[in-house]
N, C-alpha and C positions, 0 to 999 in steps of 0.2 A: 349283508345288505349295506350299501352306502349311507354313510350317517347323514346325507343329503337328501336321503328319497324314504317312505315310510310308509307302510300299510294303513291298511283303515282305520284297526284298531289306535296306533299310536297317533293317525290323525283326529281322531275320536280326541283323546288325552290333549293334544298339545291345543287345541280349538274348545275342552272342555264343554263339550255337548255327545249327545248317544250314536252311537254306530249308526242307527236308524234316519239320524238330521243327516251326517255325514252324506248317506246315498241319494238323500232328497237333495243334497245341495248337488249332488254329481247330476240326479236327472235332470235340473232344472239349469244347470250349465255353470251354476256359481262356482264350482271348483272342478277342472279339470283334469283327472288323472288320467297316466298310461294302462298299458294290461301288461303282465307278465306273459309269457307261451302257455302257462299253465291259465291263465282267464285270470288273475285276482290283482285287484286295483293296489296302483303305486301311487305317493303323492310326494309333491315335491318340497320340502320345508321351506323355502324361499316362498312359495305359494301360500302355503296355510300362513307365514308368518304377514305375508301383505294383506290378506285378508283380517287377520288377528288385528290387524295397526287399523284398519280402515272400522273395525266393529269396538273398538275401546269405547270406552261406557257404555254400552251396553248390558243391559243388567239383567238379571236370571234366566243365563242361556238354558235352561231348562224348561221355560216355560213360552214356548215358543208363540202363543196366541197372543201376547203382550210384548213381542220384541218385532214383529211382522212393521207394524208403520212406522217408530220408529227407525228399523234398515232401510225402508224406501226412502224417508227425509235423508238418511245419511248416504244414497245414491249407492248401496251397498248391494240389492235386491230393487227391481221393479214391482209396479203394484201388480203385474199379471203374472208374475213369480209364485209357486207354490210349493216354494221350498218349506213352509211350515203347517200343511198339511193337515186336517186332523185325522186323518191312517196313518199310521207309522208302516215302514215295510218293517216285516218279521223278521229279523234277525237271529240266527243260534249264535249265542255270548261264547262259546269257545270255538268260532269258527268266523271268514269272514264270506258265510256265502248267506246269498237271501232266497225269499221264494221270490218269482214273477212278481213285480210290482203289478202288474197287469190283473191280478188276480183282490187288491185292494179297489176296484173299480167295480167289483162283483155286485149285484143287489144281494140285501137281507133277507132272507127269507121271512114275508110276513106274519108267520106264522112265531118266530122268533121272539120269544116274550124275555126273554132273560137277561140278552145283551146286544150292541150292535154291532156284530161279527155276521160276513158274511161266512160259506162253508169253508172257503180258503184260508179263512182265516183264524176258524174255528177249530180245526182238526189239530193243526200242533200242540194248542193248548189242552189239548187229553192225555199227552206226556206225562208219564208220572214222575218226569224231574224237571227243573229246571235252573241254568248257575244265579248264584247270587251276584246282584250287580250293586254299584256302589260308585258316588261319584273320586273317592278315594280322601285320604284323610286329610291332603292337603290342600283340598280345592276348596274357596271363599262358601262355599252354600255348604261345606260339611262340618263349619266347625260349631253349630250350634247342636248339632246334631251328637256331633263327639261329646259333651261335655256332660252325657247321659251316662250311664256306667253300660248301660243293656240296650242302645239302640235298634233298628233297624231298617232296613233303609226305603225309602219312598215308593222306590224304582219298582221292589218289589211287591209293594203294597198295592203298587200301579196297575200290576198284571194281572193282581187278582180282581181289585176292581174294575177295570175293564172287561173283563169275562162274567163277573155276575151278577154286573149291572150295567144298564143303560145310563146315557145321559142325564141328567137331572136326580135321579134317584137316588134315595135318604142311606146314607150308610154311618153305622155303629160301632163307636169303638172304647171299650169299657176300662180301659187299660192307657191312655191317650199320650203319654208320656209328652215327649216334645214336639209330638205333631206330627210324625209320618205319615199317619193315614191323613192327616186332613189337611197336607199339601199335598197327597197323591190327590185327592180328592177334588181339592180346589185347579190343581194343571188336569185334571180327566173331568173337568165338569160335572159333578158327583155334589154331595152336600154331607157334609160329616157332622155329627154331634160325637164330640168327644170329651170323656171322662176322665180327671185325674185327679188324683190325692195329693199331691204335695206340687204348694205354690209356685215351687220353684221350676218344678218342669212345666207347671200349666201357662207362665208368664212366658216360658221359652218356646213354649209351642207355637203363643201368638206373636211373638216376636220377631219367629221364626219365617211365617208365612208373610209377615210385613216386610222384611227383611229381603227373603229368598224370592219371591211371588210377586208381589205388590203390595204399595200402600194400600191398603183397605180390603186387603183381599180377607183377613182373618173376618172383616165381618158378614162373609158370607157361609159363616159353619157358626154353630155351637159351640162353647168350649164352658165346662162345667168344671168347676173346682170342687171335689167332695170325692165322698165314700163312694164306690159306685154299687155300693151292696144297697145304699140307701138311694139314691140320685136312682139306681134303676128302679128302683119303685114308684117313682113319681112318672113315668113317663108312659103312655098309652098304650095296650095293648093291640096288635097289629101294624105297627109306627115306621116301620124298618125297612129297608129293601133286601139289605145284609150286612152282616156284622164282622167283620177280624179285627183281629188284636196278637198280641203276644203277649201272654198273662206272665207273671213271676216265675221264677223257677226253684220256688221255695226260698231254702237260707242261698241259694248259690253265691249270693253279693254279698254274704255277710262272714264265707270262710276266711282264713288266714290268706293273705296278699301272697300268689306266688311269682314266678321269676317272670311269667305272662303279665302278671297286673302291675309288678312292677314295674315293666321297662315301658308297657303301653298305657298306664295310666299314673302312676306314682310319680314320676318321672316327667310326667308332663303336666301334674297339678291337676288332674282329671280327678273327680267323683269317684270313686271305689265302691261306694254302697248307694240306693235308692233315697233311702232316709236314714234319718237320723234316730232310730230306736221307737218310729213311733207307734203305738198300738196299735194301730188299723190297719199298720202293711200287712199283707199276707204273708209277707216274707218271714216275719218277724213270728210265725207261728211256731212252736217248740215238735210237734209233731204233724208228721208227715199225713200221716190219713186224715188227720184235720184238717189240715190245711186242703187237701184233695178233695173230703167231704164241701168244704166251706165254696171253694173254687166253682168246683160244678154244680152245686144245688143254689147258693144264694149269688154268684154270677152267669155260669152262661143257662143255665135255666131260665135267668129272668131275662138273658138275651134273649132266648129263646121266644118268651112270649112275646114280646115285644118285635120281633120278625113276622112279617106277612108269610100266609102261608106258600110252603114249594119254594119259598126265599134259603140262600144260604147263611153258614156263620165256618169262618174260616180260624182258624186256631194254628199260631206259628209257634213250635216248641221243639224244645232239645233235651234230650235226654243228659245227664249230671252225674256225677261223683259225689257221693256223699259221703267224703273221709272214704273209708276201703272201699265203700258198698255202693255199684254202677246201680243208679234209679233210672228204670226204662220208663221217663215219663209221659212219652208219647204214646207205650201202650195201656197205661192205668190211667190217663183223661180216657182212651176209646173205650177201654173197661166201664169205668163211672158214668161216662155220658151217655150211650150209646141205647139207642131205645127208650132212656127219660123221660118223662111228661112233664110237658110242660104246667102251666097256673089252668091255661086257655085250653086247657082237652088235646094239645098236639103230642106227638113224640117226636124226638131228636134223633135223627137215624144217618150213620155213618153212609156218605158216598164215595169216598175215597182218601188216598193219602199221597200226596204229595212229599218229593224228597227234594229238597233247596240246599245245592250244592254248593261250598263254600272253598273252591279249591285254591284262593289265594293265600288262607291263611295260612301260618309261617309252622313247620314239623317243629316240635319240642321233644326233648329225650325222654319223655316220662317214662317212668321204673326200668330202662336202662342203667343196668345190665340183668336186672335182677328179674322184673317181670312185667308181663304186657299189660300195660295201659296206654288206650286209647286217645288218640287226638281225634277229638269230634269235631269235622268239619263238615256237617250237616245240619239242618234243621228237619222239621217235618209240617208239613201243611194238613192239619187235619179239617176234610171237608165235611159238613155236615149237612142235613135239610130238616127242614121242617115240614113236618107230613101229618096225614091223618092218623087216626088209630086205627 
């Protein structure tokens, strides 16, 4: 391919917004590509780059509800322009085809309590995989993000929010680190109360959302500093719409620095561990079935209750290396949580599992020559409900 002309995806990249704006701006006329014989859109770098000059200052090309009147003032987009859309078309992240936009125009079926997805738009998300997406480590809205040792990223916190909840409704996150969920929350019109332990990531969370979002947008979520073993007991029973998080992965941030942590974190003055030794990490726990005891009985338990009922709780987790011994820890949370009771008379009952494909990350030799270990480029989305007994 000519270094002059570029697919969607790298149009994506060089314009730093999602595959999904990308085709919005093609139906709406703002950027004009060719087809190849095979159907799949060309673009012309000269184009994206006049367009790129005409949108500079322009601020959190992600957050498309807040850059809409500003491009009209700057004669970029007209006001009858609906290049920012609140449907995204659906996109598969390792391919560059969509469904029928035509099919984002569907009604909701009213009976539809869960989310606002028509059926078109419903049905892909019953995949039980899908890739991890990521605005990448060098783009202006990732670096506060990076400076976390165990991230994860928005986009994907987006998806599930939008699948299991509606607009305006309360969502939970007990684990809140720098704010992924509650700037998915705050660009998907959701309302986040989130929990964190250590000042440092709680300051960068709302920092974060000032920063990447808008001014003032952190004050439309929660953001609690403390234990969330504690802080979840202060909050009402029934409260919730749905809850994810990515809890700890035990000691994982506390092994010896290997040639991965060194060259992407050591190296660049990044964080290596959560905290600093302090008592109330969970990380920091000496043994493993404590620490799993601790997990699911005094956190998503009490998520639990605090869930409306037939509401979800989404769990993002990978399995680890503990020194020689592989911890399968995506199936000892299904083991420990699964049919629990909650405080409120409910049980917590497995509806699925989700695999969040991470196929960027870089292959490492590990036990080359000698023997097989695993690069884990997965996670697992374990879904949950809350039901009657």
């Amino acid at each position: 391919m000519s270094e002059n002309i570029v697919g969607t995806k790298q149009a994506a990249e060089i314009l730093g917004v999602s595959i999904s704006t990308i085709y919005r701006m093609v139906d709406q006329g703002i950027l004009q590509p060719f087809k190849t014989p095979g159907g799949q859109r060309r673009f012309s770098v000269s184009q994206l780059e006049e367009y790129q000059e005409k949108s500079r200052g322009i601020v959190a090309p992600q957050n498309p509800y807040q850059m809409k009147s500003t491009m009209v003032s700057e004669g970029i987009i007209t006001d009858s322009d609906n290049v920012f859309s609140e449907t995204a078309v659906v996109v598969d992240s390792d391919s560059e085809t969509t469904t029928d936009p035509a099919t984002d125009n569907k009604p909701v079926d009213p009976r539809n309590s869960l989310n606002d997805l028509n059926g078109s738009q419903w049905l892909p998300e019953t995949k039980s995989f899908f890739y991890q997406k990521g605005l990448g480590a060098k783009h202006p809205h990732a670096q506060i993000e990076r400076q976390h040792p165990a991230p994860f990223s928005f986009q994907d916190i987006s998806h599930l929010v939008t699948f299991f909840t509606k607009k305006g409704m309360e969502v939970l996150d007990p684990f809140g680190g720098v704010g992924s969920t509650a700037k998915a929350c705050e660009l998907e019109r959701r309302i986040c109360t989130s929990i964190e332990l250590q000042k440092r990531w709680h300051d960068l969370a709302i920092e974060r959302l000032e920063t990447e979002v808008g001014e003032g947008t952190s004050k439309n979520h929660t953001f609690i500093l403390g234990d969330a073993r504690e802080e979840l007991k202060k909050l009402g029973n029934c409260s919730f719409d749905f809850m994810v998080t990515s809890p700890p992965y035990w000691s994982i941030l506390n092994k010896k620095a290997d040639y991965k942590v060194k060259k992407e974190r050591l190296a660049n003055n990044l964080a290596t561990n959560y905290s600093d030794n302090d008592e109330n990490d969970l990380a920091n726990i000496e043994n493993y079935e404590e620490f799993l005891r601790i997990l699911v009985d005094e956190i998503f338990l009490e998520c639990g209750r605090l869930l409306r009922p037939k509401k979800y709780m989404c769990l993002v987790v990978s399995d680890f290396r503990n020194k020689s011994e592989f911890i399968s820890f995506h199936s000892d949370l299904i083991q420990a949580l699964n049919h629990k009771v909650t405080a409120d008379g409910y049980k917590i009952t497995l509806q699925g599992v989700k695999v969040l494909l991470q196929n960027h990350k870089t292959l490492l030799p590990y036990g080359y020559p000698f023997a097989y270990v695993e690069n884990i480029h997965h996670q697992y989305i374990l879904i949950f409900r809350k039901d009657k007994k």
